[in-house]
C-alpha positions as CSV (number, residue, x, y, z in Angstrom):
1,X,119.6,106.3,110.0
2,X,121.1,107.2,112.9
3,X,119.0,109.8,114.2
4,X,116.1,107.0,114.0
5,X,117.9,104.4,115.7
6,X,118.5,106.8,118.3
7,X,114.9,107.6,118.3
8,X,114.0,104.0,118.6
9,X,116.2,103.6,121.4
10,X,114.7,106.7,123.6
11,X,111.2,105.6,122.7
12,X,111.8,102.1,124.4
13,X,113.3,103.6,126.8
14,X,110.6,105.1,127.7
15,X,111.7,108.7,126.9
16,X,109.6,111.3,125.1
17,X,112.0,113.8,123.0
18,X,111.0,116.8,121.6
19,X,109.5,116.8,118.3
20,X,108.6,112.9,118.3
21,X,104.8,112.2,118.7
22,X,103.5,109.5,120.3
23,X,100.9,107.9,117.8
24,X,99.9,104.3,119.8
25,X,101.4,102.5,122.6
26,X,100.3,99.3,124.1
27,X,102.3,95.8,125.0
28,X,103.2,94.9,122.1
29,X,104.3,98.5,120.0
30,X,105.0,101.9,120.0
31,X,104.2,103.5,117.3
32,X,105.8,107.7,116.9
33,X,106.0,110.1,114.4
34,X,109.2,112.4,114.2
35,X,109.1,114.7,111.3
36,X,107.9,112.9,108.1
37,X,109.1,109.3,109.6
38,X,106.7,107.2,111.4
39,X,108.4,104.7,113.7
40,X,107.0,101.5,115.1
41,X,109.1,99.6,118.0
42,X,108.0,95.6,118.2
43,X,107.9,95.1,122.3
44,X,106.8,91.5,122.5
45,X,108.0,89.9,119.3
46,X,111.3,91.8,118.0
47,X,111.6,89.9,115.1
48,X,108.9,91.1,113.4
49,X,110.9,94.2,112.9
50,X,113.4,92.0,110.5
51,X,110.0,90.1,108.8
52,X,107.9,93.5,108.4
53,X,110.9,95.5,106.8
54,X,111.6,92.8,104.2
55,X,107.7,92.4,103.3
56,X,107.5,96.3,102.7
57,X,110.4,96.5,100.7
58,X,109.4,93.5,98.8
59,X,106.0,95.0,98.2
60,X,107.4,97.9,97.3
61,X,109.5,96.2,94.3
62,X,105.9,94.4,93.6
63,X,104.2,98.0,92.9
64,X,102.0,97.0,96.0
65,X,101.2,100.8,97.9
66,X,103.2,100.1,100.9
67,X,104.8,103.4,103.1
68,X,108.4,103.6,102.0
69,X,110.8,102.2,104.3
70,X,113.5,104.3,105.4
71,X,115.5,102.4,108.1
72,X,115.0,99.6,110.1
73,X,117.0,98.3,113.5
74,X,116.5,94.9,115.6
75,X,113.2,95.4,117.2
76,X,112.2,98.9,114.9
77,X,111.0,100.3,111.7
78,X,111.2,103.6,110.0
79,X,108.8,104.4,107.2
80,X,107.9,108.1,105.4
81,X,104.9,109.3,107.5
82,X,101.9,109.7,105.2
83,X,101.4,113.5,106.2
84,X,97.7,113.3,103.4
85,X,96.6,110.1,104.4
86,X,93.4,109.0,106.3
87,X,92.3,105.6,108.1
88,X,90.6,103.8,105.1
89,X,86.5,103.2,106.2
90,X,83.5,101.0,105.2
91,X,82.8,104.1,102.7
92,X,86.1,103.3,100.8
93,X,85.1,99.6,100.2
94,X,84.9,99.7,96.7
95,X,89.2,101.3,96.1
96,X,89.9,98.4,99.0
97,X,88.3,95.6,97.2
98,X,90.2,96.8,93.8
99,X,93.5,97.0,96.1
100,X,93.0,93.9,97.4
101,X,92.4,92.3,94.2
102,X,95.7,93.6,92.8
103,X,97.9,93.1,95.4
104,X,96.8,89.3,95.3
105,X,97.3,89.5,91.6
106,X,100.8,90.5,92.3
107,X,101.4,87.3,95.0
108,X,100.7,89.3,98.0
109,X,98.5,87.7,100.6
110,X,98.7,90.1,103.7
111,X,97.9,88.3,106.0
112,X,96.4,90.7,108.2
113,X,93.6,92.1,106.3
114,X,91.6,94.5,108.3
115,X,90.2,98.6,108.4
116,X,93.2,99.2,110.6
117,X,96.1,98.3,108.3
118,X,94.7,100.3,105.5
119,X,94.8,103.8,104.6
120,X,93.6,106.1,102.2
121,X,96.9,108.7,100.3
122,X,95.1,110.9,98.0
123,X,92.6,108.4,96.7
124,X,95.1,105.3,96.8
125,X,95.1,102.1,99.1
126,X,97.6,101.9,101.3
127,X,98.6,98.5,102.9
128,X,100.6,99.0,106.5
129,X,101.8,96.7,108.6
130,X,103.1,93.7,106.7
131,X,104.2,91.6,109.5
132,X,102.6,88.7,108.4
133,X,102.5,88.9,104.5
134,X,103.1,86.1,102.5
135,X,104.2,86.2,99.1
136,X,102.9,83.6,96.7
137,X,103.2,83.0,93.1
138,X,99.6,83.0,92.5
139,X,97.2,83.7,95.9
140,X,94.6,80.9,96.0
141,X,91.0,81.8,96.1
142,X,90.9,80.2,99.1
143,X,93.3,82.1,100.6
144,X,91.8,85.3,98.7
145,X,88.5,84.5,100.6
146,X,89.4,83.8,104.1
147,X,91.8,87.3,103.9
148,X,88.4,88.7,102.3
149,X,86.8,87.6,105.6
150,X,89.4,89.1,107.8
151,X,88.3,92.3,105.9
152,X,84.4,92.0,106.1
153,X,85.1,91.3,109.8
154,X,86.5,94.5,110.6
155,X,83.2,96.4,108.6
156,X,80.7,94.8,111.2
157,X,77.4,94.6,110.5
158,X,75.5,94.7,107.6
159,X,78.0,92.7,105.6
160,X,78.2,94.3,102.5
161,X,76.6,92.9,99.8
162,X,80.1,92.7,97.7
163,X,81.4,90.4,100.6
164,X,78.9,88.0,101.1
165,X,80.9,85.0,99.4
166,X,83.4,85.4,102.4
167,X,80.2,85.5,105.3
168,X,81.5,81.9,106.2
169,X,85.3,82.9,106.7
170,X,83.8,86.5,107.9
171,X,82.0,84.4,110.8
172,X,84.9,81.8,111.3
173,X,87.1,85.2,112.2
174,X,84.2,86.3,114.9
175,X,84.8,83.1,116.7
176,X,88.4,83.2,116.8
177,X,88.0,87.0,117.6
């Protein structure tokens, strides 16, 4: 844990160190990969760190697919890198919807629902960044609908044909976009 708190620390530092990749980088994160742990530093809002690292392990204990989480600091987390996995696409729809489904099933709303935060590990639905999760008892279908529309937002257009009793929260999220 120390090597990736020490990683952390040079990352927001602004240092590069050998054998750390850098994966994404904006205002708000830095996202690395150093060996098979991926890293993300929270810039703007540190405490997402603490929120995000007890929604994955939470998850986890769920049976939700969630990466593993393998240290986390004040403003950072470490989880196993996903060396097989691929960014989830409109093609993978069907396994998403079936994800989704469970994951409510299992009182996880996630809050965050789009193409992005998903990927595909050897034919399995993956659910990252858990920052804003909820977990629920039982997820309302309310709720199950306007996360659905978070989701058909980030497909564009056409809206599949599977989605189209979320078009109104879909359309709600394009204004608020």
């Amino acid at each position: 844990m120390n090597e990736l708190a020490g990683i952390a620390a040079a990352l927001r530092a602004g240092s590069t160190l050998p054998g750390v990749e850098i994966l994404k980088r904006n205002s708000a994160r830095i996202v690395a990969r150093a060996g098979d742990s991926a890293i993300k530093i929270f810039l703007e809002r540190p405490s997402n760190a603490a929120r995000e690292a007890r929604s994955l392990a939470r998850a986890r204990t769920l049976g939700v697919p969630v990466p593993e989480l393998l240290g986390s600091g004040a403003d950072w987390n470490a989880t196993r890198f996903l060396s097989d996995a691929r960014p989830a696409t409109r093609s993978d729809l069907a396994a998403i919807l079936a994800a989704t489904a469970d994951a409510h099933d299992r009182g996880l709303l996630h809050g965050d629902l789009h193409l992005g935060n998903l990927l595909v590990d050897r034919g399995r639905i993956v659910f990252l960044d858990l920052q804003r999760a909820r977990f629920l008892p039982w997820v309302p279908a309310a709720l199950r609908r306007w996360e659905l529309g978070y989701l058909a937002y980030s497909l564009g257009e056409p809206l599949p044909a599977e989605l189209a009793r979320v078009r109104f929260w879909r359309d709600r999220r394009a204004q608020t976009h």
